[in-house]
N, C-alpha and C positions, 0 to 999 in steps of 0.2 A: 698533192706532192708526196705523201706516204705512200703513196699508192705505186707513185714513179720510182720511188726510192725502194721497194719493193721488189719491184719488175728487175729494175734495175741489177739488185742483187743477187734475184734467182739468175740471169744472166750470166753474171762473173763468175758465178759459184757453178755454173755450166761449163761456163768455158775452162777455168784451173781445176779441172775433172781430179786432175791427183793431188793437187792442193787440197781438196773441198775431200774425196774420199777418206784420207788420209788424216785429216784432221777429226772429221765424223767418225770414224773407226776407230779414231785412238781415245774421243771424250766418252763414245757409247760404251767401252769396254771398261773403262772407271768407273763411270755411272752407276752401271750393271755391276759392278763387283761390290762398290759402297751399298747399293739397295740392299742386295743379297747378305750383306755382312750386317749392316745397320739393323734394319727390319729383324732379321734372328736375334739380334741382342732384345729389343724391342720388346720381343716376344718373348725372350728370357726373363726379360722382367717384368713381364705384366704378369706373370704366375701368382693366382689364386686370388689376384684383387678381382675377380667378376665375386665373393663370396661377400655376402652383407655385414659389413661393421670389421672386415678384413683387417683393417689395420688396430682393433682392439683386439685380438686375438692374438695367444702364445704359447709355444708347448713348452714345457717346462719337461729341464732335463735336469738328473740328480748323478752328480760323482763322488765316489769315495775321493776323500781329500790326496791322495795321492797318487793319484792314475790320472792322468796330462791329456787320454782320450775320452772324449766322453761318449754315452751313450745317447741316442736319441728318444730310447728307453726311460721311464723312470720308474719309481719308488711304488708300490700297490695305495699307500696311505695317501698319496696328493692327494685324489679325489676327495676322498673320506675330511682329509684335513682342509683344505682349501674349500670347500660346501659351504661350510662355516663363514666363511671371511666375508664381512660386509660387500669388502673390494670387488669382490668375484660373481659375475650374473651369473657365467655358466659354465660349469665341468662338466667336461667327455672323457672318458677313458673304454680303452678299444684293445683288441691286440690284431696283430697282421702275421699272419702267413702266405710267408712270400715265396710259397711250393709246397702247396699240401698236396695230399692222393682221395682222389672222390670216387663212388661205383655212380656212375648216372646211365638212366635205360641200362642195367646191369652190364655197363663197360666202367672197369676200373683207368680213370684215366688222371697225368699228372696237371692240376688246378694252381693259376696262380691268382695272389691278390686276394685271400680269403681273411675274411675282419670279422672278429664278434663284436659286436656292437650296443648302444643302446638307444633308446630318443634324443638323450642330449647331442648323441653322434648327429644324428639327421635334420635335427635343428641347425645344431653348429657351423653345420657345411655344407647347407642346404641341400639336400639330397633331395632328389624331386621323382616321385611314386608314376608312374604311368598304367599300373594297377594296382589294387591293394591300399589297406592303409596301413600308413608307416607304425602308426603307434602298435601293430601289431607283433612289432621286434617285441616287446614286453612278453611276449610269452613263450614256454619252452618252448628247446627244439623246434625252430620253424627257422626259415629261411627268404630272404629278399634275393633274386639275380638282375644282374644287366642284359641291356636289351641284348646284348654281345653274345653273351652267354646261352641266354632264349634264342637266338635264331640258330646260334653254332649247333646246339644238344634237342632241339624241339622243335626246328624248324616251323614250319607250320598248326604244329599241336599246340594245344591250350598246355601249359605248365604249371599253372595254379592245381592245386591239389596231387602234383606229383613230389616226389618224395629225391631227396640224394643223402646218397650214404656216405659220412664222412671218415674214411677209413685213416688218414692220419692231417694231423695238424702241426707242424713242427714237430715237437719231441709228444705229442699226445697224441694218442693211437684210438681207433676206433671207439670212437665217440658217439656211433648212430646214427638214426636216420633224423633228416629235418626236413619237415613239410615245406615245401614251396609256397609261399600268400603272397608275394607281388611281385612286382620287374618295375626295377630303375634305370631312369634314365644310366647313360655311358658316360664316364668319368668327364669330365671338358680336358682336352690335354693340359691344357695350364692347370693343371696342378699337381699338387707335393705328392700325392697319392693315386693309387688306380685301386678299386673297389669293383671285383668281379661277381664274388656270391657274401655277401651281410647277414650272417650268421647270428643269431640272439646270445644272450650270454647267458640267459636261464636253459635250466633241465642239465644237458652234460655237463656244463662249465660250470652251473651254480657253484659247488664245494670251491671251485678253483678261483672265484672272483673272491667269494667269501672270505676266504686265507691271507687275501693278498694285503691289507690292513695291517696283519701279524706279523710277515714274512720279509727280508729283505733280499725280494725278487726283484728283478727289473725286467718281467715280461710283455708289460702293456706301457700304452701309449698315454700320453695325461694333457690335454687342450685346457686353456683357461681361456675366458671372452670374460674381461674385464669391465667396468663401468669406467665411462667417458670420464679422462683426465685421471684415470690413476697412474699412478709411478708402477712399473713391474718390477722396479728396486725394492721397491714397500713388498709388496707380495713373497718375493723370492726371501727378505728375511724372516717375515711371519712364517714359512714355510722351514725353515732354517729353526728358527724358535721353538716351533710344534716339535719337528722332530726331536731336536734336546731336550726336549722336556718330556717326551712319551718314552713306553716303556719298549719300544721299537728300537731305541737305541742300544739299549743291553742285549739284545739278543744275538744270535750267533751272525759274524757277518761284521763290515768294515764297520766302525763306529762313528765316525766324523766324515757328515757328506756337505756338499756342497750344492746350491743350487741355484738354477739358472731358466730365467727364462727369453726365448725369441720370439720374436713379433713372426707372423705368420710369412707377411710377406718376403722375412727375406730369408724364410727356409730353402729356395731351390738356389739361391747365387751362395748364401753366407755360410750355408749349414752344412760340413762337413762330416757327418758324427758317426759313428758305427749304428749300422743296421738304421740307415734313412729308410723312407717308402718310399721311396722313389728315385732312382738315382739321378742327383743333384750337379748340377753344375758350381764351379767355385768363380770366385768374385775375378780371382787373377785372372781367369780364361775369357770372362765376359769383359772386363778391360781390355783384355788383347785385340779381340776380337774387334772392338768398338777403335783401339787405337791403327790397328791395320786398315778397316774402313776409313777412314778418317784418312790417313797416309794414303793408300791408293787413289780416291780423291783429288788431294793435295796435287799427287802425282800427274794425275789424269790433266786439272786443270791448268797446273804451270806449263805439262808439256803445249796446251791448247793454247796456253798464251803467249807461248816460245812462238809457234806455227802463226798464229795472228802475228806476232810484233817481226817475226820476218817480212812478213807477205806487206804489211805494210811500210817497212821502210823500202822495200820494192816500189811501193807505189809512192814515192815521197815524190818524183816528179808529177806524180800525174795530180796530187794535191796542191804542189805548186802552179802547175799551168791552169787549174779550174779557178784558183785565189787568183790569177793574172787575169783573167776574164770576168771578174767580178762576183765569183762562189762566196757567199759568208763561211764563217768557220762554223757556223751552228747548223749549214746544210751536210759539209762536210764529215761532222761529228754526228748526224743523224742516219746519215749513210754507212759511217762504219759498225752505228753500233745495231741496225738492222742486221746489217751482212752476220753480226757478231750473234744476235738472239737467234736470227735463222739457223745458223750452223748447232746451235744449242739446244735449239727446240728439236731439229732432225735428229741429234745425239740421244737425248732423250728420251722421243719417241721409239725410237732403233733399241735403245737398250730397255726398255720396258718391253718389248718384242721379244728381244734377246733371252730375257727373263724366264715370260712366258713359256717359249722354246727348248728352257733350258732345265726349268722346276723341279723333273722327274730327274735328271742326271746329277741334280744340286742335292736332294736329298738322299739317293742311292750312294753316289759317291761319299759326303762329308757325314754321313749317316748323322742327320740333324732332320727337325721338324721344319722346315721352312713352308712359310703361306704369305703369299706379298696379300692386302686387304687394303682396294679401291679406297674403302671406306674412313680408311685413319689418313689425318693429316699431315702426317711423315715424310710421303710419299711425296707430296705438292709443294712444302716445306721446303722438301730437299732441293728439289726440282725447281724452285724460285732460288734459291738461297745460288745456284750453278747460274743462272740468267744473272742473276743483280752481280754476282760475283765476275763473272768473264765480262759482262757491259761494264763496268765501271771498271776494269782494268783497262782494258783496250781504248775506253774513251778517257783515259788520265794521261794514259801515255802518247794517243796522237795531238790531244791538247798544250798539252807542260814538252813534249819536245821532238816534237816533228814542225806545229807549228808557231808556237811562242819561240817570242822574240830571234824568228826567220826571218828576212825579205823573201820577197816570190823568187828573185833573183837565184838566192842563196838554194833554196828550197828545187829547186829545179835541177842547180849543179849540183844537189847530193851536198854543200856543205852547213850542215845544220851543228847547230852547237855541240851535241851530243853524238856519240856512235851508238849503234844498236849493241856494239860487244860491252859497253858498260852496262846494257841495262842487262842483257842478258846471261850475264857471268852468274852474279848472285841466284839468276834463276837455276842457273845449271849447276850453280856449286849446291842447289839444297837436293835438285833430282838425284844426280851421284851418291849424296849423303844417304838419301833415301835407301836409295837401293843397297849401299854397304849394308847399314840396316839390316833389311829385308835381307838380305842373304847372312847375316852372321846370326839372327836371328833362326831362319830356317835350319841353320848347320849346329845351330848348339840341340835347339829342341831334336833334331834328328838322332844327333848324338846321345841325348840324356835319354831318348823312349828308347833307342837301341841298349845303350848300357840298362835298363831298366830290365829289360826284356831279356836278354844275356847275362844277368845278374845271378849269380847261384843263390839258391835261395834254402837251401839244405835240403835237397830233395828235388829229383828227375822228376820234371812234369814230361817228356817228350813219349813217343807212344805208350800212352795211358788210356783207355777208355775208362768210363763210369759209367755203371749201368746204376737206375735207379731202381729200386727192388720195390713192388709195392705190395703181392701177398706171401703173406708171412706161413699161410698153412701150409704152405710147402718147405722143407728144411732146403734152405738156400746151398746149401754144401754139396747135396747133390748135386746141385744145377753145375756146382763151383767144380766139384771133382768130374765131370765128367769134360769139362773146359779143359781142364787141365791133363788132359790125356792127350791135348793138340800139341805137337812141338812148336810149334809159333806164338806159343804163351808161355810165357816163362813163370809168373806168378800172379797172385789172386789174392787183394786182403779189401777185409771188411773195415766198414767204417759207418757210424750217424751223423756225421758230417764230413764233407769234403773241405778241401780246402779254398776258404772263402765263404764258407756255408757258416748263416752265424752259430755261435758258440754257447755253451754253457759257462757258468762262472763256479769257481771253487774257495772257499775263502779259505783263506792262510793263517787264520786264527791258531788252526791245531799243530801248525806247524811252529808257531811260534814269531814268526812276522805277520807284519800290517798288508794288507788288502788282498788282492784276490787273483788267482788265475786263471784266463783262458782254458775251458776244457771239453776235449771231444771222445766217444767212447770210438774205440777200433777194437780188433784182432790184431795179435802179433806179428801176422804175416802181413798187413798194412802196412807196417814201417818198412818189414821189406820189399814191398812192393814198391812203396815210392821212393826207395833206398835211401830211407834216413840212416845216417850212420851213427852208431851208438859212444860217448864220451867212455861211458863205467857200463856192464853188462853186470848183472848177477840174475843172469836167466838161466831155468834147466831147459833147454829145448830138448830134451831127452820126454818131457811129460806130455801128456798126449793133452792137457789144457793147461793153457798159460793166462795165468789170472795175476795182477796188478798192478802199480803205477809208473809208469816212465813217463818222467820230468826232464824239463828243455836244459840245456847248462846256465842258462840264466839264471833260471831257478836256482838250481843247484849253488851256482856261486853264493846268491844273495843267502840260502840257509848255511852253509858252509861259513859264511861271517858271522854266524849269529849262534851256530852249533861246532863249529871246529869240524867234528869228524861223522859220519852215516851214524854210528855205533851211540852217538851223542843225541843224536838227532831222534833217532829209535825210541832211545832212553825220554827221553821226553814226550816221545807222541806217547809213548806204554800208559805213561800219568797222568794225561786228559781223557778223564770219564766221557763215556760215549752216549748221545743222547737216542729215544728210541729207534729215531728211523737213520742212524748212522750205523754206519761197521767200519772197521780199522781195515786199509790199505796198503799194503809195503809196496816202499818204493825197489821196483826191481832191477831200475837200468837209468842212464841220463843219455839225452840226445842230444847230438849238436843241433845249436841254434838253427831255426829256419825260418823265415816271413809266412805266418798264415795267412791273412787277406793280403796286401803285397809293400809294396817297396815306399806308399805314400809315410806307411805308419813303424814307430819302431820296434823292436824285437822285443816283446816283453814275458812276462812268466806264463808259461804252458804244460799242461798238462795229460797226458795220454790214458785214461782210465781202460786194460785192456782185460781182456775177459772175451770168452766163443760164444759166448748166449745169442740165440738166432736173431735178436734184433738190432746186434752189430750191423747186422747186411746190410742195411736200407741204401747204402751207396756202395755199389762192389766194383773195385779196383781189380782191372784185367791189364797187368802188363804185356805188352805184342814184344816181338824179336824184332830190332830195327830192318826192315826191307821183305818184312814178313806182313804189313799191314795189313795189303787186302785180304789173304789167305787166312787170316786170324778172324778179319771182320765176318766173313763169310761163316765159318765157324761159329762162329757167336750166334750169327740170326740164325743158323739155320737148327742149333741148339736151344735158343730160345723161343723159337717156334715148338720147338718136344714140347718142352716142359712148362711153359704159359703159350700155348696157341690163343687164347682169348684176349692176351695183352698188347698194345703195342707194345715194344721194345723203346723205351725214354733212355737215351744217351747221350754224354758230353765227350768230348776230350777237353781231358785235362789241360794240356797247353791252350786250347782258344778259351777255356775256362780262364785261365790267369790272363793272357790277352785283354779281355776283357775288363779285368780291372784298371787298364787303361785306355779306354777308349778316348775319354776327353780328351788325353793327350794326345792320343791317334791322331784325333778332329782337329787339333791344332796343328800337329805336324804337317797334315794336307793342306789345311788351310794357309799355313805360312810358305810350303813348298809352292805352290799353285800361285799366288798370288806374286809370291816372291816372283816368279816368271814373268806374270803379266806387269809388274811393275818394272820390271829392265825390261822388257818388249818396247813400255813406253817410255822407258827411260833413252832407248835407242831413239826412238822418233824424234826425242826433244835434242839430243845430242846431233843427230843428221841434220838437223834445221838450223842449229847453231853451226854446225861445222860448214854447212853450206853458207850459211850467211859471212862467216868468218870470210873464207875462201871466194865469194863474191865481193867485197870490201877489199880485197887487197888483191883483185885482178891486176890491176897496174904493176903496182909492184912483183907481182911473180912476172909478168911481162918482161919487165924491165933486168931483172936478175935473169933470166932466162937468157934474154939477148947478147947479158955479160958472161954468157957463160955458164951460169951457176948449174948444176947437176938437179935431175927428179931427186934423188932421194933427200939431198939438202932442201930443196924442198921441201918435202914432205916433214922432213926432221923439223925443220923452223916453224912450220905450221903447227905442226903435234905437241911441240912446247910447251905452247899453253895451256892445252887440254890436261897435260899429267900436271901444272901444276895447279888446276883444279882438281884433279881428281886426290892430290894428297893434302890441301886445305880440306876437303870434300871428310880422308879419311879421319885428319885429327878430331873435327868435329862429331865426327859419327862414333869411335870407337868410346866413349863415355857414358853417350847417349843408351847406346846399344848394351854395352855392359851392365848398367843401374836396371833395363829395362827386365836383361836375362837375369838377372843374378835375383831379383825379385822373386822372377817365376820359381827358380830353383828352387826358394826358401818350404814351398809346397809339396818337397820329399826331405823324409827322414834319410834317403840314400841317394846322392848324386853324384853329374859326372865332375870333369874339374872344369872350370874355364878359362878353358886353357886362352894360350896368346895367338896362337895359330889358326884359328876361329877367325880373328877379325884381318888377321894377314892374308889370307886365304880371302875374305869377301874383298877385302881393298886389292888384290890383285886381279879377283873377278871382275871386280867393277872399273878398273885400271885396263883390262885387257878388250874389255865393252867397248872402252870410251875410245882409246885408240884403233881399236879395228872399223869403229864405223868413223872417225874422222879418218884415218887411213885414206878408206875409198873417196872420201869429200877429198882429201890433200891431191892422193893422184890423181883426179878428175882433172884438179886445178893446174897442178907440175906439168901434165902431160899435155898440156895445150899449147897452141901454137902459137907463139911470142905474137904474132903480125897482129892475131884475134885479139889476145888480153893488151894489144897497145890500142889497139881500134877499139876493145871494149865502150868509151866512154866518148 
């Protein structure tokens, strides 16, 4: 009998050729969208749990009590302090650079992901040796690389016993050479960190670990692996405790911090913090993400059951005449809900194809790590969950009201209790909903990364290149004035940090307030190269070196409350005694505010330390003439071929530099644009199947008005009716929903758009003008038909 009911169905589903395409095309397309969406969330959150005892482990972060951002950074003493605590198995502390300059096979080249390290590091996070022994990090100047690293720079050479020269590390400059002893495995992506070359922290860095005890730096990184069942509440106040009680707290630098620790796992969704290893995902975008999955889905399958529950009140005679020959209702119900698994399983299968097909264009395009893996249960989960979910729909509804309490009689004439437009209304009023959704959704976030990106930010990123300068034996100026004899350059300033490149910190002790500033070293001509405009100037640009401080006007305000006038303010730095390795600074100028890393975070105190000493350069700002680009770029290389021929030439622009600090947002904007599509694509499918159903149900009647005269487009009008007034129950519903969902995400910048009313006006007329263009063509199918046909219809 299954066997027959089988046959049987591949039969039907042969013959309703566009029935059966059309239905399979619209559930494989949701399928395929939920996998692809779900599976990356998935995968977002399994980050770092493959690391043993993962969920005991925490890095602990330390804020002066009055700064709202924190660092990922902390304090040099955790280690030292926390050793101590019963609580604690095991402390790691490391630092990362995240863009140093190496000589290897004597090519000077730019190095990311560079960590000094020590045993606890390679304990802690299992680092796994493919040669070498680890415990060998214990001794100076020596070095670990990945396999990455070994086949890019050594291809087939043995690397052990060769040497790389580390010519800078963040702000620390030739450091030496360090012997090569083993090759590690390559980071797993899932995780918070990428580890290219593992540096020891003895020999050059000795002095600099040593200090860090003393010092309120925040250059290295601090891990705690706790013993099972402790509170990291307890920890974080012992930690809190240590420091008020040591003599770390009087020293120069904020005085009351605060501390915090996170559990490992949920550093890539939770952890926002300045200067991650890794850039991180936030929690809001991985909800989104899972709730657009989930929506599409939804979408996918109601439209499936739209497409089922027409086709089968089509067939409600032919249900009635097999019950008039003696069919049970349990044969009848076994037959639809095959036809219903078959159409589910071919969706399925198709969109896991689809997938496959599609993997290299999913992650090129939404620039995400996507890997669908046979192996996880997700996948068959999903896949059962779309089976049990469309069979038990489709077998409720031809049970409860095609054929309860029917005669065969009734059931044949078409007059069964119920219409297909009651069940089907509520189906169509949530698709609609949906897609308002999905489209006001799409329009806001479109608008917020546009105004993000359009945001003045105090300062022209648009044609800027940066050159990254890596040797110093050369005075950079030549290279710079000989640039600048091209008319397609307009100017040239030096900087050690670019914007977004992390920063030094200054503390505001000597100036008379609490906590500390943001600070980067330039050259004068830097600000006007990226035309920061100046508040107050007291520069002589008359002197041939321009040596000190210009501060942001936030700055400036907050000392202006606290000092009244500059002259005050002077007066007061003149009278803190200078300790030995400081010098006194005059501030020579204030800048208008401007966003250094970008628009997520707010404007806070900045500091511009400028002075021409050649190691300003490490990042050299070449402004282009607009429509002068290629003829400047060309200029450049063929200049810096003179004067480093043995270097590549390392450059950004500055504008996809700041780009960049939106990407996530990017990834959503695509993702909700793209999607948003394919969820009105299928929104039309389920909308044409309803409006055909409509328009089949009341052949008679347009018959009948047709013969009295009535006009196509009154028709059409009468038909259409209904549809707008689904579609504005559809909108009151949606625009709440939609709102709470946006107005969430927004709370994740310091500077946003408005949201505005016209957002959700704009999607309800979209999805208003949807719903009526495709019942439209259902209406005049039906209007335009010949009265004799729709009275014979039945």
């Amino acid at each position: 009998m299954l066997w027959y009911h089988l046959k049987l169905s591949v039969l039907r589903l042969l013959k309703n050729r566009a029935f059966s395409v059309t239905n399979i095309l619209g559930l494989s397309f949701g399928i395929a969208s939920f996998f692809v969406l779900f599976i990356h969330v998935q995968n977002e959150r399994s980050y770092d749990r493959h690391i043993t005892d993962y969920q005991d482990i925490y890095r602990v972060a330390s804020t002066p009590s009055h700064v709202e951002d924190p660092w990922a950074r902390s304090l040099g003493f955790v280690k030292e302090a926390s050793a101590n605590f019963p609580e604690v198995e095991y402390t790691a502390q490391f630092s990362h650079c995240q863009s140093g300059t190496i000589k290897v096979n004597e090519q000077s080249v730019s190095q990311k992901d560079i960590l000094s390290v020590d045993t606890n590091f390679m304990n802690l996070f299992g680092i796994e040796s493919l040669v070498g022994n680890l415990s060998d990090i214990t001794k100076p100047n020596v070095a670990f690389i990945s396999e990455r690293f070994a086949e890019k720079h050594f291809k087939d050479k043995n690397p052990i016993g060769e040497y790389i020269d580390v010519e800078g590390l963040q702000y620390r400059r030739d450091l030496g050479k360090y012997e090569i002893v083993g090759i590690v495995k390559n980071t797993p992506i899932k995780t918070h960190f990428n580890c290219e070359i593992l540096i020891s922290q003895k020999g050059s860095l000795d002095a600099t670990y040593a200090s860090l005890s003393e010092r309120k730096t925040q250059w290295v990184y601090n891990y705690l692996k706790l013993k099972k069942g402790v509170s990291p509440s307890l920890v974080e106040e012992k930690l809190l405790n240590k420091f008020n009680n040591s003599s770390l707290r009087q020293t120069r630098g904020p005085k009351d911090y605060e501390f915090s620790l996170t559990k490992l796992s949920d550093i890539h969704l939770k952890s926002n913090f300045r200067f991650e290893l890794k850039e991180s995902n936030t929690k809001i975008n991985i909800n989104l993400f899972t709730a657009v999955a989930i929506i599409i889905l939804l979408v996918s399958l109601i439209n499936f059951v739209s497409l089922i529950t027409v086709n089968l009140f089509k067939r409600s005679k032919e249900f009635g005449l097999k019950t008039s020959v003696g069919a049970h209702k349990k044969h009848l119900l076994t037959q639809v809900l095959i036809e219903v698994l078959l159409l589910c399983s071919l969706s399925i299968v198709m969109a896991l194809i689809l997938i496959e097909a599609l993997t290299p264009y999913i992650n090129n395009f939404y620039e995400i790590q996507f890997d669908i893996f046979y192996s996880e249960p997700i996948i068959y989960l999903a896949a059962l969950t779309v089976l049990i979910f469309s069979g038990i729909l489709s077998i409720l509804f031809v049970r409860f009201f095609i054929l309860k309490n029917n005669s065969t009689s009734d059931i044949i004439k078409g007059h069964t209790s119920l219409t297909g437009r009651r069940i089907l209304q509520p189906l169509m009023i949530f698709q609609i909903l949906i897609v308002i959704v999905l489209i006001s959704s799409a329009v806001l976030v479109n608008k917020q990364i546009s105004y993000l990106l359009n945001k003045p930010l105090g300062f022209t990123k648009d044609n800027v290149i940066v050159l990254n300068m890596k040797d110093f034996s050369k005075d950079p100026n030549v290279f710079a004035n000989e640039l600048r004899k091209n008319p397609s350059i307009e100017s040239i300033g030096f900087t050690m940090q670019h914007f977004g490149y992390p920063t030094q910190t200054l503390s505001l002790d000597g100036f008379g307030i609490e906590g500390t500033a943001e600070m980067s070293m330039a050259n004068y001509d830097f600000l006007k190269t990226m035309k920061i405009p100046f508040v107050h100037s007291y520069i002589n640009t008359s002197l041939d070196t321009i040596e000190g401080m210009v501060i942001n006007k936030h700055l400036f305000n907050r000392l202006m409350e606290k000092h009244k006038t500059l002259e005050e303010l002077n007066l007061f730095r003149s009278g803190i005694p200078l300790e030995a390795d400081q010098r006194r600074v005059d501030i020579i100028g204030v800048a208008e505010d401007f966003n250094y890393s970008s628009a997520h975070n707010q404007i806070g105190d900045y500091v511009f330390l400028i002075d021409e000493s050649r190691n300003r350069a490490r990042f050299m700002h070449v402004r282009m003439s607009p429509g002068n680009i290629r003829s400047a770029m060309t200029s450049i290389q063929e200049e810096w071929q003179k004067h480093y021929p043995n270097q590549k030439m390392d450059y950004f622009f500055m504008d996809d530099k700041i780009a960049q600090q939106y990407k996530s947002e990017n990834i959503l904007r695509r993702i909700l644009m793209s999607f948003s599509v394919l969820g009105i694509i299928i929104g039309i499918l389920g909308i044409s199947a309803l409006s055909y159903f409509t328009s089949e149900q009341r052949t008679k009647e347009i018959g009948i008005r047709k013969a009295n005269g009535a006009k196509t487009h009154e028709i059409i009008t009468m038909l259409n009716k209904g549809f707008a007034k689904w579609v504005a129950i559809a909108f009151v519903l949606a625009c709440p929903i939609a709102w709470y969902a946006m107005n969430k995400w927004l709370e994740n910048f310091a500077y946003k758009t408005e949201l505005s009313w016209w957002i959700f006006a704009l999607a309800g007329l979209i999805a208003l003008g949807i719903a009526q263009f495709t019942v439209s063509i259902q209406s005049w199918r039906a209007a335009t038909r010949n009265p004799v046909e729709s009275l014979r219809y039945e």
